[in-house]
NUZA-172211 format. One line per 2 residues: number of its first residue (from 1); their letters; for each residue x, y, z of C-alpha. Coordinates in pm, 1 decimal. Example, Ala and Ser with C-alpha at 12.3 -4.5 7.8 and 13.67 -1.06 7.14 Angstrom:
# residues 2
1 = as = 1230.0,-450.0,780.0 | 1367.0,-106.0,714.0
This chain:
# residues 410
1 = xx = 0.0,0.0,0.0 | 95.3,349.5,-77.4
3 = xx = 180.0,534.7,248.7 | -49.5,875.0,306.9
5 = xx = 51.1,1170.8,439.6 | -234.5,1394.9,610.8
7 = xx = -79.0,1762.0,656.0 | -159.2,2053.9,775.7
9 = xx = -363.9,1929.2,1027.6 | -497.4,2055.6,1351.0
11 = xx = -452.5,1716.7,1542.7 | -609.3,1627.1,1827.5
13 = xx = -481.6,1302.4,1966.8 | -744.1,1138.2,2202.2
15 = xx = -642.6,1356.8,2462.5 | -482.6,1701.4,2348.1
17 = xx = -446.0,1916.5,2044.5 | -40.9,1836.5,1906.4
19 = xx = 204.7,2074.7,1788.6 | 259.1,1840.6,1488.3
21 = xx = 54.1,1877.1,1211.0 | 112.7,1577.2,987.1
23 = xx = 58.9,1220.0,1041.1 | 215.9,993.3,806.1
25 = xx = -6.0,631.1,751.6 | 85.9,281.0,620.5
27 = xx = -130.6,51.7,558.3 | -330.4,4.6,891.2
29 = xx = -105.3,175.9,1111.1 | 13.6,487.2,1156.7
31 = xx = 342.0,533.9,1130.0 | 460.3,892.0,1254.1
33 = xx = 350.4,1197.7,1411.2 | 508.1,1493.3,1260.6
35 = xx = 769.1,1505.1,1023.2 | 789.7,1553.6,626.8
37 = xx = 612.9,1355.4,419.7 | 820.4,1086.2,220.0
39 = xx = 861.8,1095.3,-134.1 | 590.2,929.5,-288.6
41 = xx = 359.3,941.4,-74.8 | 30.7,1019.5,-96.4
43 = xx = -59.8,1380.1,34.0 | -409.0,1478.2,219.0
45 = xx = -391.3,1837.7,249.6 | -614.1,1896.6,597.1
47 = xx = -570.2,2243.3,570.8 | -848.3,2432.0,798.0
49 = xx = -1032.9,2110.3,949.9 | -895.8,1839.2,1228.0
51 = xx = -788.8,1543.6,1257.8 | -967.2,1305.5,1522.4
53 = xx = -892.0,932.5,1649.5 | -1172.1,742.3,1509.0
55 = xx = -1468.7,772.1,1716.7 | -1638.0,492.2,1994.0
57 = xx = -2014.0,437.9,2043.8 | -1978.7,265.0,2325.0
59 = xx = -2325.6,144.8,2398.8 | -2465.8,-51.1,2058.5
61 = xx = -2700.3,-302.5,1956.8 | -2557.8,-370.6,1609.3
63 = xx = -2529.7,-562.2,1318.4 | -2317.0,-497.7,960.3
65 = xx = -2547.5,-354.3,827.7 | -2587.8,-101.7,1092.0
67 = xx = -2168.2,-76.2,1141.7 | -2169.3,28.0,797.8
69 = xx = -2393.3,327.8,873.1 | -2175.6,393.0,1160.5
71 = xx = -1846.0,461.3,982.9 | -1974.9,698.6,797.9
73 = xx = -2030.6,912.5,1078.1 | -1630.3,816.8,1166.3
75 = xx = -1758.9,554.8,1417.6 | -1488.3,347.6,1400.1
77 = xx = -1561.9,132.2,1683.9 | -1899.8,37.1,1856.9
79 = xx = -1936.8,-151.7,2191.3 | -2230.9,-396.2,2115.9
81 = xx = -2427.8,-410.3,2477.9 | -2662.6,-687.1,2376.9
83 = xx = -2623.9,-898.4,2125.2 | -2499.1,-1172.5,1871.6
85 = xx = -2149.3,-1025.2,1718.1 | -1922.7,-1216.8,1977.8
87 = xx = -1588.2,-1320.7,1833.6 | -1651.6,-1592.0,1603.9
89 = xx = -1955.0,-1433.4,1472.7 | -1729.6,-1151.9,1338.8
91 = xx = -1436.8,-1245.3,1194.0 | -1564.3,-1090.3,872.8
93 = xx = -1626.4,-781.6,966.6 | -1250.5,-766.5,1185.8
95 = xx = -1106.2,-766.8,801.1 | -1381.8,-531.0,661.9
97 = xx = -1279.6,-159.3,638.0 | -1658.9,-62.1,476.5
99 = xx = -1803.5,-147.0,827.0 | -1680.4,-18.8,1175.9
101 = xx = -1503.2,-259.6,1387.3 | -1692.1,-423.6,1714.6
103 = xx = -1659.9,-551.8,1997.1 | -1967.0,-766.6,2193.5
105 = xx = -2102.9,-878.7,2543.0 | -2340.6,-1128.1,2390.1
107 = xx = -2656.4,-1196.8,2557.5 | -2652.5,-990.3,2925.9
109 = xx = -2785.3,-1180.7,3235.4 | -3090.5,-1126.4,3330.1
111 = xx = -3396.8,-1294.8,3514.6 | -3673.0,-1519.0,3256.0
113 = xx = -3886.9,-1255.6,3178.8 | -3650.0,-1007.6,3258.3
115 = xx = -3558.7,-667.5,3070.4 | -3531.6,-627.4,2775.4
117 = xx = -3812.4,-900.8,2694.6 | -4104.1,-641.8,2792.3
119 = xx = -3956.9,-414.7,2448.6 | -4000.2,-684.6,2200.7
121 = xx = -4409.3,-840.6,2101.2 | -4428.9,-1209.8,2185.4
123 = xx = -4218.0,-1455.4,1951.3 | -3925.1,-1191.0,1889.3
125 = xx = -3582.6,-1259.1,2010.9 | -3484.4,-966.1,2305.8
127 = xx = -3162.5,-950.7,2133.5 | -2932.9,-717.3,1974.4
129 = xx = -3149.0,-715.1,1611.5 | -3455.1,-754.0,1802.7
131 = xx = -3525.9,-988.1,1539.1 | -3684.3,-1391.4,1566.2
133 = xx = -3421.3,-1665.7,1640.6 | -3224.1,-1764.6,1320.8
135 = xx = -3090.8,-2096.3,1249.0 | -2763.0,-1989.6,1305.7
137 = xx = -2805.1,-1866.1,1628.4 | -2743.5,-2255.7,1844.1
139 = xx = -2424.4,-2089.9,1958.4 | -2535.3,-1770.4,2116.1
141 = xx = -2566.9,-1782.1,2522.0 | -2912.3,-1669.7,2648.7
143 = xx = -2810.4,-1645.1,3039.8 | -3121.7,-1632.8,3217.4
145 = xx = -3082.5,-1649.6,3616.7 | -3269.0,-1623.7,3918.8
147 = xx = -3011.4,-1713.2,4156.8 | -2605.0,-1667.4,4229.7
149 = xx = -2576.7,-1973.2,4147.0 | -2714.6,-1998.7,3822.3
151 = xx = -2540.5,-1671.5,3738.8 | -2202.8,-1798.2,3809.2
153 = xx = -2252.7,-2104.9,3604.9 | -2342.0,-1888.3,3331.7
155 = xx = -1991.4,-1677.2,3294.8 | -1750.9,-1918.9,3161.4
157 = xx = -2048.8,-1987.8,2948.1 | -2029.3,-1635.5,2803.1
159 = xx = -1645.6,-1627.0,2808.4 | -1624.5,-1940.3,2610.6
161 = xx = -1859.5,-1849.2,2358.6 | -1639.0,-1527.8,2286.3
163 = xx = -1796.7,-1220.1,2512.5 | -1570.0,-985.1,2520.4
165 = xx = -1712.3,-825.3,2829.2 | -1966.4,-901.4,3048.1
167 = xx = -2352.2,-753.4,3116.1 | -2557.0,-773.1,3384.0
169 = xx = -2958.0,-629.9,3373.4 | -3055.0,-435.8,3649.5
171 = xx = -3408.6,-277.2,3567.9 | -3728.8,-329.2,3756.3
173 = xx = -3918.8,-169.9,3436.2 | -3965.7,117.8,3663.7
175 = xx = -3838.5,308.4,3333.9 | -3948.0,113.6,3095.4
177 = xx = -4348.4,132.3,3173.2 | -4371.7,-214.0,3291.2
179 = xx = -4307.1,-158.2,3724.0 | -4241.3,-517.8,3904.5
181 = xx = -4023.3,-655.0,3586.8 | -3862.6,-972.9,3705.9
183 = xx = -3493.4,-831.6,3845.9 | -3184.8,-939.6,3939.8
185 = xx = -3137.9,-952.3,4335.4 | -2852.5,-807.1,4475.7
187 = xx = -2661.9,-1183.8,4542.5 | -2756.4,-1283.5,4207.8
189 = xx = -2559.1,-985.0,4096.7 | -2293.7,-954.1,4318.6
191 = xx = -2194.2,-1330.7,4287.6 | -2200.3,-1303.7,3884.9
193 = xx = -2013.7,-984.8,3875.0 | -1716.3,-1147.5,4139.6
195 = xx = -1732.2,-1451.5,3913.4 | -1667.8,-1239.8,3614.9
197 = xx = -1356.4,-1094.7,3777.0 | -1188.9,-1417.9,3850.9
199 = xx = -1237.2,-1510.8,3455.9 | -1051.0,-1148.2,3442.4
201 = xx = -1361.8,-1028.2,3234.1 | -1492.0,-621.5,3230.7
203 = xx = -1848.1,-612.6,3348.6 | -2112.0,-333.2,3313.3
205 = xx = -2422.9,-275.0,3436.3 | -2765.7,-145.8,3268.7
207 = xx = -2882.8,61.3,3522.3 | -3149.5,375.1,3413.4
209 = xx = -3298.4,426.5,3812.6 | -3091.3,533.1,4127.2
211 = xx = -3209.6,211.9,4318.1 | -3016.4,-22.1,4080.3
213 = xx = -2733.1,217.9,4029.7 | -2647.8,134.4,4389.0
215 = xx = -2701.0,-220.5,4325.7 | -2456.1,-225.0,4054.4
217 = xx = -2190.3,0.6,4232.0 | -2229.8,-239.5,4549.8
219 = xx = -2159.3,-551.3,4359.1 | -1816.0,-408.7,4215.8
221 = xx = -1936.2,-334.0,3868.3 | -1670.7,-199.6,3644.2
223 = xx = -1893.9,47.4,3464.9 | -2271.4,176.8,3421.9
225 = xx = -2369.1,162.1,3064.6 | -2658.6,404.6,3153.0
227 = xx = -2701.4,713.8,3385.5 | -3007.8,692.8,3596.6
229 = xx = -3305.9,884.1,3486.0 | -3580.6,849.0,3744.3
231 = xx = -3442.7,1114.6,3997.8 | -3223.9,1367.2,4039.4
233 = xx = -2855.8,1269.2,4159.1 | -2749.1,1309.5,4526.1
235 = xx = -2412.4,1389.9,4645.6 | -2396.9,1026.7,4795.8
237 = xx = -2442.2,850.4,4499.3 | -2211.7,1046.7,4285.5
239 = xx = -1903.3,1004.8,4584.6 | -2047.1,581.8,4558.7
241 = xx = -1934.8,573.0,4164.3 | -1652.5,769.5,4179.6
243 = xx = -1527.0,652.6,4462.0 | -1550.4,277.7,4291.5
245 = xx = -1398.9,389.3,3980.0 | -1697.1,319.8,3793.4
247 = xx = -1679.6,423.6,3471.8 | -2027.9,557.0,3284.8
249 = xx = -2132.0,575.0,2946.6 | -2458.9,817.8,3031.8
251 = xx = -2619.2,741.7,2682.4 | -2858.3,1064.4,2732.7
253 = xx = -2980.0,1090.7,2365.0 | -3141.5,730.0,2481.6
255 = xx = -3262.6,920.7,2848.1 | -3422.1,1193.0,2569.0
257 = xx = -3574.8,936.7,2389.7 | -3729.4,770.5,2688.2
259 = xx = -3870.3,1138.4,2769.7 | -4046.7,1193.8,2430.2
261 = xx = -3790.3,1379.7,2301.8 | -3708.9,1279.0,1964.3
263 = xx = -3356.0,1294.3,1755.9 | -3552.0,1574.0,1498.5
265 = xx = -3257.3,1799.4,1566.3 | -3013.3,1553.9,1429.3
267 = xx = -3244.5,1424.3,1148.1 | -3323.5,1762.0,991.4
269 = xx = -2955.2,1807.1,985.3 | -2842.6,1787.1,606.1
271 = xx = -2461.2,1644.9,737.8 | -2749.1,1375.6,861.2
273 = xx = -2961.7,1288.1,672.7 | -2741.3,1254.8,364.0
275 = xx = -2572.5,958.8,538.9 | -2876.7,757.3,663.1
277 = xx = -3127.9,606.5,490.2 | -3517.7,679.3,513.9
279 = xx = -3589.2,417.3,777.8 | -3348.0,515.2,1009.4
281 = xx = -3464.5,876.9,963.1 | -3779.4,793.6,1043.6
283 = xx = -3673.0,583.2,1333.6 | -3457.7,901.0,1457.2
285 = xx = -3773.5,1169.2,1415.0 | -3946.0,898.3,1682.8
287 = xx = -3891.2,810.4,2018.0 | -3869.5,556.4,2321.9
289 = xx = -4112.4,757.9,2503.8 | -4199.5,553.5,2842.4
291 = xx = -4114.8,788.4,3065.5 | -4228.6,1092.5,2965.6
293 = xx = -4227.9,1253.4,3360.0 | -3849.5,1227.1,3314.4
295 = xx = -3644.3,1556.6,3365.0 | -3351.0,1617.4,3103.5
297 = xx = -3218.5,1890.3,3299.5 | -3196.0,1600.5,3607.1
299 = xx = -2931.6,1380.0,3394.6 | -2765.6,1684.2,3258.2
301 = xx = -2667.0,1814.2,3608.6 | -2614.7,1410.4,3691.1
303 = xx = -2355.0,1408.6,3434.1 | -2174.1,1708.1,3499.7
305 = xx = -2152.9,1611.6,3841.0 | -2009.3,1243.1,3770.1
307 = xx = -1772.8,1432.7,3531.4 | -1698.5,1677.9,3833.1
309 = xx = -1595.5,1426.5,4055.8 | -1389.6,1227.7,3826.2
311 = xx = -1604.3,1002.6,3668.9 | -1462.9,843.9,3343.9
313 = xx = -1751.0,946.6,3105.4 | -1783.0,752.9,2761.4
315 = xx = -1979.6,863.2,2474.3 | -2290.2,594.2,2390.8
317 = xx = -2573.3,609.1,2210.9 | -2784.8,310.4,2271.0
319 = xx = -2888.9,264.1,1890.6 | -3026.6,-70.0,1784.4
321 = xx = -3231.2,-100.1,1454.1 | -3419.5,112.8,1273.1
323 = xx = -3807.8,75.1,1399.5 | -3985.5,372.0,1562.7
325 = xx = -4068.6,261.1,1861.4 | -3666.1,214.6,1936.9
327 = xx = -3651.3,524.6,1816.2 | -3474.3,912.8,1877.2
329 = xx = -3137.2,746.1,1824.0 | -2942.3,615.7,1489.9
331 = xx = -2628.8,425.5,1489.4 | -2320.6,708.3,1382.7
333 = xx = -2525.5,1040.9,1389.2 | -2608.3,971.8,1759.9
335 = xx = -2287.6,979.7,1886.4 | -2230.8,1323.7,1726.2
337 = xx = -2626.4,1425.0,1929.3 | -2420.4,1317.7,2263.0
339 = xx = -2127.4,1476.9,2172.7 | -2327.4,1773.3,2157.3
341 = xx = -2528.7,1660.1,2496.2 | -2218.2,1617.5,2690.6
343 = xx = -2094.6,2019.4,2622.9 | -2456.4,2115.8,2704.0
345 = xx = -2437.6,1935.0,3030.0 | -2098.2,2158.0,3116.3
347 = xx = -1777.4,1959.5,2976.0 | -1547.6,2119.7,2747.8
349 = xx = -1547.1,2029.0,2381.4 | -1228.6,1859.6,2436.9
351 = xx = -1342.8,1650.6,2730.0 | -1695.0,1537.2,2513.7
353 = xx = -1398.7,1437.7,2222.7 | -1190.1,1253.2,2526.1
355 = xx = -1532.3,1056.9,2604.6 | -1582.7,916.7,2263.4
357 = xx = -1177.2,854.2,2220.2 | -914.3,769.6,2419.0
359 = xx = -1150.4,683.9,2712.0 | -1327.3,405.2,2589.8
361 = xx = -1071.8,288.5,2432.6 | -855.4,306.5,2777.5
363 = xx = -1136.2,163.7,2987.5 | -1211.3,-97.4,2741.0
365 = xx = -862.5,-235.8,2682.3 | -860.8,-116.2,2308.1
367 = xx = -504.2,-31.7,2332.7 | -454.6,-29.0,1965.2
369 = xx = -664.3,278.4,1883.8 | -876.7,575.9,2055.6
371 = xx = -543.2,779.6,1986.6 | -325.3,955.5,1706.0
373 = xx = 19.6,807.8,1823.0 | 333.2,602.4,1631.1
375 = xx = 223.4,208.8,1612.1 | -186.4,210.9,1691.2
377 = xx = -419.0,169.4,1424.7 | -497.0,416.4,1144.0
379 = xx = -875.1,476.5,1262.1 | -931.6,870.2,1176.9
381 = xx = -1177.4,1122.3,1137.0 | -1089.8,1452.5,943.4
383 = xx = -1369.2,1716.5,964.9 | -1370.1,2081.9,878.1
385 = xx = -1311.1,2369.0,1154.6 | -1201.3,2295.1,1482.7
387 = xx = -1454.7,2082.7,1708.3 | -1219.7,2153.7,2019.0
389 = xx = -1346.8,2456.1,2016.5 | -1703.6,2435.7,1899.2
391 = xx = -1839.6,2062.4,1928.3 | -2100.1,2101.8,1613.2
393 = xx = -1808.6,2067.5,1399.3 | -1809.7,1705.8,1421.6
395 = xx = -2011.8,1636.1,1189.7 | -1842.2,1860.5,942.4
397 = xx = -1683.4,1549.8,843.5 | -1438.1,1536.1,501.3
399 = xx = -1265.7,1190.4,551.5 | -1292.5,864.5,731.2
401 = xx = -1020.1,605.1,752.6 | -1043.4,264.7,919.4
403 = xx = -717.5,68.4,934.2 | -549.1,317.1,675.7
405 = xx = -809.4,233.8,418.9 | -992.8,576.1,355.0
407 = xx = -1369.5,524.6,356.2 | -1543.1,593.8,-52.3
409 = xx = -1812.7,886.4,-65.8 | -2144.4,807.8,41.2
């Protein structure tokens, strides 16, 4: 492969805005930071735009189709938090640079009956497509328990059939419009979670009310993959999570949706809708809507509080497949929506670009990417302007690269 040189970039690198303005590329790695570009190489002139680490969406419900849709939002990576793309189920897309790359927990325990059955109509698989049982699916864990011990017996399940981290449900359908859900108990959880940790595997938590927030920071959960919605935050729950060094992927464009509030604002965006298709606008211009008595101000001033205290934040978006009543969030164009949430809940630009970069990929092990440095992989955004400064420009998007390969014009 020809080696690229991108110059005359502003480069921000996952964590800071270099001095350097070139970043030299071969093949699927990047090679340099700063420098002259070689003879013969071939020159991107970035002139007046920035270059970004490819982005995370680190809360999906995905499929190839969907990862396609992703990466053209510079979504290099998305963290599927129910599903069926476990390692051996994606081998494919690994060596596909038209798709982002992912990374699964499989199936997440929870009890029979338990969220997110109460989502789907009868005879519908509560999995990541949402979609009926396929043939194909014999291999797929569906870890269902009641009790610790059925939840332990259930991990190296998961870890032998290629999770790469592990979930646990925590959701009384409070939320959800369906109160008295079948839950996990706190011993149920605790033992699977201290299970998990002696296979040396990550676990998260869904969590979207205070009450199970505690449950999950109690049991030693690695990280929330939701903020809690139903109340406003209290300084003793915010000093429990950051105090366990919790990380939290606060997925408010899904807390929106949930409200009634639906992803219009993103939709009616041109730099939108000329990268999605007509079901997944549709799907964006609708909404969750089950809790509509929920506050968005309440999670804003959650999140800037975690963030205050220290809380590792991580960009997520929640996006699954493209039918309206999963709707208000798309897979790609929502992570630039909580981008957008994060600065209006008080981070900097910078720290919103941290949250969907280097973070994840720091709290998630992904040490070969989430940064612009010698030796990780060549996953990059370019966009015009400077989004360090003013967050919109994210979506002001010229190229995409995953793995050096530079992504064709929709």
């Amino acid at each position: 492969m020809t080696m690229t040189a991108i110059t005359h970039a502003r480069v921000f690198d996952g964590e800071r805005v270099r001095d350097e303005t070139t970043v030299l590329l071969d093949g699927p790695t990047i090679t340099a930071v700063g420098g002259e570009a070689p003879a013969g190489a071939e020159i991107v002139d970035a002139r007046g735009g920035t270059l970004l680490p490819g982005l995370f969406d680190a809360h999906t419900h995905t499929s190839e189709q969907a990862l396609a849709f992703a990466l053209r939002f510079g979504v290099t990576t998305e963290l599927e938090m129910q599903g069926a793309l476990t390692k051996a189920r994606r081998a494919h897309i690994e060596q596909n640079d038209a798709v982002a790359d992912v990374r699964s927990a499989g199936f997440g325990i929870t009890p029979p009956g338990g969220h997110p059955s109460e989502l789907f109509p009868k005879g519908k698989r509560p999995g990541g497509d949402g979609g009926p049982a396929r043939d194909d699916s014999s291999d797929l864990v569906m870890p269902f328990a009641t009790t610790p011990e059925e939840a332990i017996a259930f991990i190296p399940k998961l870890v032998e059939s290629g999770s790469d981290y592990i979930k646990f449900m925590v959701d009384d359908g409070t939320v959800e419009g369906h109160p008295g859900l079948p839950c996990l108990d706190q011993a149920t959880l605790s033992a699977g979670v201290a299970e998990a940790h002696r296979h040396g595997m990550l676990t998260v938590a869904h969590a979207l009310t205070l009450d199970a927030t505690r449950m999950a920071v109690e049991a030693g959960v690695d990280g929330l993959v939701h903020v809690f919605m139903d109340r406003p935050h209290t300084e003793e729950i915010i000093q429990l999570i950051a105090g366990s060094g919790m990380f939290v992927v606060p997925c408010v464009v899904l807390n929106a949706s949930m409200m009634g509030i639906t992803g219009e604002i993103s939709a009616g965006d041109e730099r939108v809708a000329s990268r999605l298709d007509d079901s997944w606008l549709t799907t964006l211009r609708s909404s969750f809507g089950h809790y509509p008595q929920g506050r968005l101000d309440d999670v804003l001033a959650t999140v800037k509080a975690l963030h205050d205290a220290g809380v590792d934040l991580l960009v997520g978006s929640d996006a699954s497949v493209p039918v309206p009543f999963l709707g208000g969030v798309a897979h790609g164009a929502s992570v630039h929506h909580e981008l957008r949430y994060l600065v209006q809940a008080g981070l900097s630009p910078a720290d919103a670009l941290r949250a969907a970069t280097a973070t994840p990929a720091r709290r998630f092990s992904l040490d070969d990417r989430g940064r612009i440095a010698e030796g990780l992989r060549a996953d990059l955004l370019l966009v015009d302007g400077d989004p360090t400064a003013d967050i919109d420009h994210t979506l002001d998007i010229r190229a995409v690269w995953r793995r050096g390969t530079r992504l064709a014009a929709n």
